[in-house]
C-alpha positions as CSV (number, residue, x, y, z in Angstrom):
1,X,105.5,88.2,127.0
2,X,103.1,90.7,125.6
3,X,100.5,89.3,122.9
4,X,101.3,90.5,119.2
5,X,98.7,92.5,118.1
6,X,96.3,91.5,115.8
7,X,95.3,94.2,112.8
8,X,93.0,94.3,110.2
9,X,94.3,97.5,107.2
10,X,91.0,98.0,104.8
11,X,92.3,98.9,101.4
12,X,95.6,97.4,101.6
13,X,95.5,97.3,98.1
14,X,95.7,100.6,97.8
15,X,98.7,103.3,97.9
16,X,98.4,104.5,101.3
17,X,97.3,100.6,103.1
18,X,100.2,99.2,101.2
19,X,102.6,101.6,102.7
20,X,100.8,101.2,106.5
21,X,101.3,97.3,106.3
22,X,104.9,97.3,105.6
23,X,105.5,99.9,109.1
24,X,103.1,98.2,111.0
25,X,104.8,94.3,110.2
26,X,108.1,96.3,110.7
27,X,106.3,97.1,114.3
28,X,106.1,93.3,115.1
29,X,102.3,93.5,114.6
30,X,100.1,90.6,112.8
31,X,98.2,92.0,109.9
32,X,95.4,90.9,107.9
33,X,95.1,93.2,104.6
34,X,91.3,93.3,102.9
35,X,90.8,95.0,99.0
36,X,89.1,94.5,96.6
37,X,92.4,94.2,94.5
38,X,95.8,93.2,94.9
39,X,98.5,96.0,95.6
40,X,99.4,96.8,91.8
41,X,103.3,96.9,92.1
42,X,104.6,94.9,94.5
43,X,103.4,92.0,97.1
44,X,101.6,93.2,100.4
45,X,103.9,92.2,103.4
46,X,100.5,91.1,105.1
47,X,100.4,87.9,106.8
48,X,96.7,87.6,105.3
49,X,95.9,89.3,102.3
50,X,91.9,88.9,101.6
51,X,90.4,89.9,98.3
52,X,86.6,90.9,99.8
53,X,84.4,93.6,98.3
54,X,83.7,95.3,101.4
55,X,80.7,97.0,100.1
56,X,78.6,93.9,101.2
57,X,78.3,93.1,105.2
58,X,79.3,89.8,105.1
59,X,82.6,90.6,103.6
60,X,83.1,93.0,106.5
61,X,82.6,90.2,109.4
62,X,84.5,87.9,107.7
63,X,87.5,90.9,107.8
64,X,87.0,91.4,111.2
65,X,86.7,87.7,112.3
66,X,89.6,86.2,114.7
67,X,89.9,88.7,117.5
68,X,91.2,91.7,115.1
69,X,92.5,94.5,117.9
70,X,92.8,97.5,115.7
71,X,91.4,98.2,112.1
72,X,92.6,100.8,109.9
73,X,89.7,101.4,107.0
74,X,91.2,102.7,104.4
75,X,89.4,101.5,101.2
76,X,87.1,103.7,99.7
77,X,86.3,104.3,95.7
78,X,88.7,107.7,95.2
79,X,91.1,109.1,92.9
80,X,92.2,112.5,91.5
81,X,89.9,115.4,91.1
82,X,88.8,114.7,87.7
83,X,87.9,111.5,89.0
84,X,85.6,112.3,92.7
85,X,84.1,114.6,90.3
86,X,83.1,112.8,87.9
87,X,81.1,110.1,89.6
88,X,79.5,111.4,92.3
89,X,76.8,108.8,93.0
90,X,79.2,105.9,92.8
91,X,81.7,107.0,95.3
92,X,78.9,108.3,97.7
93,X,77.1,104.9,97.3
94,X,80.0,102.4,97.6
95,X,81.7,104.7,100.2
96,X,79.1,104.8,102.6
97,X,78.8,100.7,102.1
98,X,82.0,100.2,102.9
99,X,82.0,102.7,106.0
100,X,78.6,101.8,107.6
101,X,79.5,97.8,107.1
102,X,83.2,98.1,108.3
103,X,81.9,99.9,112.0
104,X,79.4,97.5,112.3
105,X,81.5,94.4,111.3
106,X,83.9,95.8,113.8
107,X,81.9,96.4,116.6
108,X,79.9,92.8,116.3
109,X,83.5,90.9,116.0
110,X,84.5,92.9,119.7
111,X,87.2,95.4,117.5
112,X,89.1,97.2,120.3
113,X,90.1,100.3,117.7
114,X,88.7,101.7,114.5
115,X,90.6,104.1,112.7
116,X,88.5,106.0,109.7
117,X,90.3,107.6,106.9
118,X,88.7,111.1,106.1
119,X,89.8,113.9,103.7
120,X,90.2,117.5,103.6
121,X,87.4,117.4,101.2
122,X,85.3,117.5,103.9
123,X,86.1,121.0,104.9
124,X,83.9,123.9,103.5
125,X,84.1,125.1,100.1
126,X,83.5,128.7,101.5
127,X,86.9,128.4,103.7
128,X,88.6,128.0,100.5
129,X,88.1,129.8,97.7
130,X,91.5,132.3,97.8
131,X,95.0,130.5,96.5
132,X,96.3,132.1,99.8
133,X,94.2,130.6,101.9
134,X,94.1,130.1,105.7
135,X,95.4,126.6,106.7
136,X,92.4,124.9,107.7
137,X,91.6,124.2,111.4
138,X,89.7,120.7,111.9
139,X,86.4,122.9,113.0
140,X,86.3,124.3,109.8
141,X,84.4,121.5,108.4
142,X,81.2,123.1,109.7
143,X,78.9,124.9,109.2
144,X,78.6,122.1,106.6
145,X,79.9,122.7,103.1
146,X,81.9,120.1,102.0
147,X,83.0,119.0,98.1
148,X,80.3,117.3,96.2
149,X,80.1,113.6,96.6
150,X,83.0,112.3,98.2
151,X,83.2,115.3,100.8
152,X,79.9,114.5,102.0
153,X,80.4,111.2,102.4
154,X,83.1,111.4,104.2
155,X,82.1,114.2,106.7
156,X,78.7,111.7,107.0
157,X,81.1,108.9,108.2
158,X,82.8,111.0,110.6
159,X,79.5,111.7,112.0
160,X,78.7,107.8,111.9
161,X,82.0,107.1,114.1
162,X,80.8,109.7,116.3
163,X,77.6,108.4,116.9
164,X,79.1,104.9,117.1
165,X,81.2,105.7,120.1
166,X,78.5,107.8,121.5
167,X,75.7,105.1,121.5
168,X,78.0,101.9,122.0
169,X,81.1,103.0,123.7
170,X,83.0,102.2,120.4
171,X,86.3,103.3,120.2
172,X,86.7,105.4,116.4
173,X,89.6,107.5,115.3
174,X,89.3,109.8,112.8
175,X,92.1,111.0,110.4
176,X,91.7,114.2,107.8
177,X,94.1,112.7,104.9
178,X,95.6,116.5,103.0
179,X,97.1,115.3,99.2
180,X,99.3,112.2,100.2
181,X,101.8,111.0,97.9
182,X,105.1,109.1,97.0
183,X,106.1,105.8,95.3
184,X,104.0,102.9,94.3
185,X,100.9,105.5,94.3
186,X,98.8,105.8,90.8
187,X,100.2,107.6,88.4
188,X,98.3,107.1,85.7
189,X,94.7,105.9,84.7
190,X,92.7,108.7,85.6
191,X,93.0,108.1,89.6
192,X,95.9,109.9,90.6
193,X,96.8,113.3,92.5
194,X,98.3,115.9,91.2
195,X,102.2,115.1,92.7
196,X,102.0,111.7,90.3
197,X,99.8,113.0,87.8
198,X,103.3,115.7,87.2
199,X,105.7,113.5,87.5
200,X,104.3,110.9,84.9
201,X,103.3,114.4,82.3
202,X,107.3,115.6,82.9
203,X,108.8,111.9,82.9
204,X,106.9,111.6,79.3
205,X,108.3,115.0,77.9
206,X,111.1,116.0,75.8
207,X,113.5,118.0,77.2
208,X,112.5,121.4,75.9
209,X,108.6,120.0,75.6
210,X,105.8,121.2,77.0
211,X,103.1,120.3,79.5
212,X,99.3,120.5,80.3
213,X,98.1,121.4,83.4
214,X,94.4,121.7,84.9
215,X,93.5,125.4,85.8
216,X,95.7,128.5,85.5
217,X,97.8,126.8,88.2
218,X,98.1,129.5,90.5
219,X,95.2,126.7,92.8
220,X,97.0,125.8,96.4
221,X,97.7,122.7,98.0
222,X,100.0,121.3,100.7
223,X,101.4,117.6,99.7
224,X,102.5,115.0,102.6
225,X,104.6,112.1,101.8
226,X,103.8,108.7,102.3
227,X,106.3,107.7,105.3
228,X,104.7,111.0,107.1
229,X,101.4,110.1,106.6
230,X,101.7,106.1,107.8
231,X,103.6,108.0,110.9
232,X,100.6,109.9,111.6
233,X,98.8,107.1,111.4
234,X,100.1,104.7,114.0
235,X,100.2,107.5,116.2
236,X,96.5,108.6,116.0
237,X,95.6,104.8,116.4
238,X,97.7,104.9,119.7
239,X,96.4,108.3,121.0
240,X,93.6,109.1,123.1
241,X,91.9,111.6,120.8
242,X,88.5,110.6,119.2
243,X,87.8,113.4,117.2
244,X,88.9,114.3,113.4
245,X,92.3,115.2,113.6
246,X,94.3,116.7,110.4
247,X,97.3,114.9,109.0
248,X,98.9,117.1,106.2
249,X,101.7,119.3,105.8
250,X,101.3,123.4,105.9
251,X,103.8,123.9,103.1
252,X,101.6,125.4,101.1
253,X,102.7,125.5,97.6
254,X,101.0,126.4,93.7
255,X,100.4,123.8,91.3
256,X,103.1,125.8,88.8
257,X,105.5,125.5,91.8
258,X,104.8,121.8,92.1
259,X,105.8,121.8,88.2
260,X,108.9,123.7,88.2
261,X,110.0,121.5,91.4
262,X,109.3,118.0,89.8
263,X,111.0,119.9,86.2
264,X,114.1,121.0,88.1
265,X,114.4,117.1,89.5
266,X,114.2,116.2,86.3
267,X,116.4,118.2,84.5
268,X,113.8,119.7,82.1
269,X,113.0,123.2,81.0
270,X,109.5,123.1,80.0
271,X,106.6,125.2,78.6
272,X,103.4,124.7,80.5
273,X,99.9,125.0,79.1
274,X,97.0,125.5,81.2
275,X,93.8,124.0,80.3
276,X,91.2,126.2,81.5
277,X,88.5,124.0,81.3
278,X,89.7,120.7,83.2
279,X,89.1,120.5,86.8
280,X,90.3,122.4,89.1
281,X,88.8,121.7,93.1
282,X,89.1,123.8,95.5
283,X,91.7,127.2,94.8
284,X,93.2,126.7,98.0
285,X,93.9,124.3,100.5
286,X,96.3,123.9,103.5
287,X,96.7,121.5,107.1
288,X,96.2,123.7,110.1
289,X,98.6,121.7,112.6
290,X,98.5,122.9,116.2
291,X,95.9,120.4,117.1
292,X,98.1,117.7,115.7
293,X,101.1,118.9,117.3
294,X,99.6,118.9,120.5
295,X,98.0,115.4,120.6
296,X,100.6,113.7,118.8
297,X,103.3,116.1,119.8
298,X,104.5,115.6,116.1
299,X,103.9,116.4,113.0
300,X,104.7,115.7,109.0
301,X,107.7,117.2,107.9
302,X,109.4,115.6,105.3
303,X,109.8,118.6,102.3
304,X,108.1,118.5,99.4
305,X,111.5,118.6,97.4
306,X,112.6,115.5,99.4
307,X,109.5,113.4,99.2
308,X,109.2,114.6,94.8
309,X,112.4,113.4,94.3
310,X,112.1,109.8,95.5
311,X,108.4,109.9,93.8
312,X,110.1,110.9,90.4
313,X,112.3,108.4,90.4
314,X,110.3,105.6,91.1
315,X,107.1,107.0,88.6
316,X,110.3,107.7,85.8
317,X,111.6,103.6,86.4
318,X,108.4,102.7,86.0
319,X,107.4,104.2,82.4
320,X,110.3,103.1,81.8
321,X,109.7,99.2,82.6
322,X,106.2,100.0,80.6
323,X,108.8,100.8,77.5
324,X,106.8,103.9,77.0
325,X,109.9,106.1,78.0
326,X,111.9,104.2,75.7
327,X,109.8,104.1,72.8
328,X,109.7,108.1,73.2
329,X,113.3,108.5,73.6
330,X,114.2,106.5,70.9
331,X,112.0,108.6,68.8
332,X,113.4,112.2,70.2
333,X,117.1,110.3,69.6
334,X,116.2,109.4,65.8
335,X,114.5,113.1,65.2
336,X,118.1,114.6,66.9
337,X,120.1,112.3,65.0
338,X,118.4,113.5,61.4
């Protein structure tokens, strides 16, 4: 009989870590989650769920402790673009504490397997500046350019999983995350993407209503669903391949589109108006996948329509639990009814 294996998921109070638990106890695997919160919406499937600030060392070892086979480090301070721009040295200091603390932890407590959790914001800013952009290829990322703050970072812990593996024979993964999304992600609060960030703006407005959006909205992005992304996931962990590796879809797609999909699933004709002063990122952005296909021979494919309709839903139920749906209708009814 084989021995079960023994995983540690980093941020497994977050969106994404939540999601990876479930598939990986559905897998038969033992899992230890570590945040420094609790999942927000439901309870973590984990066998061990540890509340540790991983920003300090000695909450890493004691992550790592008990013969851990694989970790998956997924927390890090991040949000929507209004947030990762906002707080530049905040993110950059507590992500690079958690990164620097979580290889070490690892590779003092013997961890077979280190999976790090990059973003496209690492790739350069120069590479994207047209909404039709060229889907990114992972060697992109240099000649160094990447988004303020939380691209650095990021591209600096690639480099520190590099060098780990280089100098001690460590074995690192590393994982370019393009825009994930789907249920029991944040939707509100100043955190979330732009897939939630819709779907809470078009669950809150009358039928006819109207909408504010960031930018003229003619900014690109391609949008991976959750199940995709956790699939990608397990399969980079099981690979061979140590260096970054995209996971993302190439549907590339404009923020209006992203609107009038997530209106249609509602059922709402709406008036959009764009704010040109709020944040905009990048004005294009898409996953270049022939590297992926090739190692993993796979790829994310679930469509965007699919994935937005199960995300609507669940962000929609929600506000409404909250009441503030309710509330709102109530008021619309009573105006209708005058």
């Amino acid at each position: 009989m084989s021995m079960q294996k023994r995983i540690l998921v980093t941020g497994a109070g977050g969106f994404i870590g939540h999601h990876l638990v479930q598939r990986l106890k559905q897998d038969g695997c033992w899992v230890r989650g570590a945040d420094i919160k609790r999942p927000e919406y439901e309870m973590s499937a984990a066998d061990e769920f540890e509340v540790l600030d991983l920003r300090q060392f000695d909450n890493c070892l004691l992550a790592t402790r008990g013969g851990i086979d694989e970790v998956y480090n997924l927390a890090a301070d991040m949000g929507g673009i209004g947030y990762i721009t906002a707080y530049h040295a905040a993110i950059s200091r507590n992500n690079i504490l958690i990164n620097a603390n979580m290889l070490e932890a690892a590779k003092q407590n013997s961890v077979k397997r280190f999976l790090f959790s990059s973003s496209a914001c690492v790739y350069a800013q120069d590479k994207q500046k047209s909404a039709d952009v060229a889907p990114l290829r992972e060697e992109d990322a240099y000649p160094a350019d990447p988004e303020p703050g939380y691209g650095w970072e990021k591209l600096f812990a690639e480099e520190l999983c590099r060098y780990y593996r280089q100098d001690y024979g460590f074995e690192t993964r590393i994982v370019r995350f393009h825009n994930v999304y789907g249920p029991l992600g944040t939707y509100d609060g100043g955190k979330e993407k732009a897939p939630a960030a819709m779907c809470r703006k078009i669950a809150l407005a009358a039928r006819d209503g109207e909408i504010e959006i960031w930018g003229d909205g003619e900014q690109t992005r391609s949008f991976m669903y959750v199940d995709d992304c956790v699939e990608g996931l397990t399969r980079i962990m099981a690979s061979d391949y140590h260096e970054a590796l995209n996971l993302g879809t190439d549907e590339l797609v404009t923020i209006n589109q992203l609107v009038t999909m997530v209106a249609g699933i509602a059922g709402k004709q709406l008036k959009v108006r764009h704010n040109l002063t709020g944040p905009q990122g990048v004005r294009g952005r898409n996953s270049e996948n022939s590297r992926t296909r090739k190692v993993l021979g796979w790829e994310p494919s679930i469509p965007l329509q699919q994935g937005l309709a199960v995300t609507y839903k669940w962000i929609a139920a929600e506000l409404r639990k909250s009441r503030i749906l309710e509330a709102q209708e109530a008021e619309i009814g009573s105006v209708a009814a005058d």
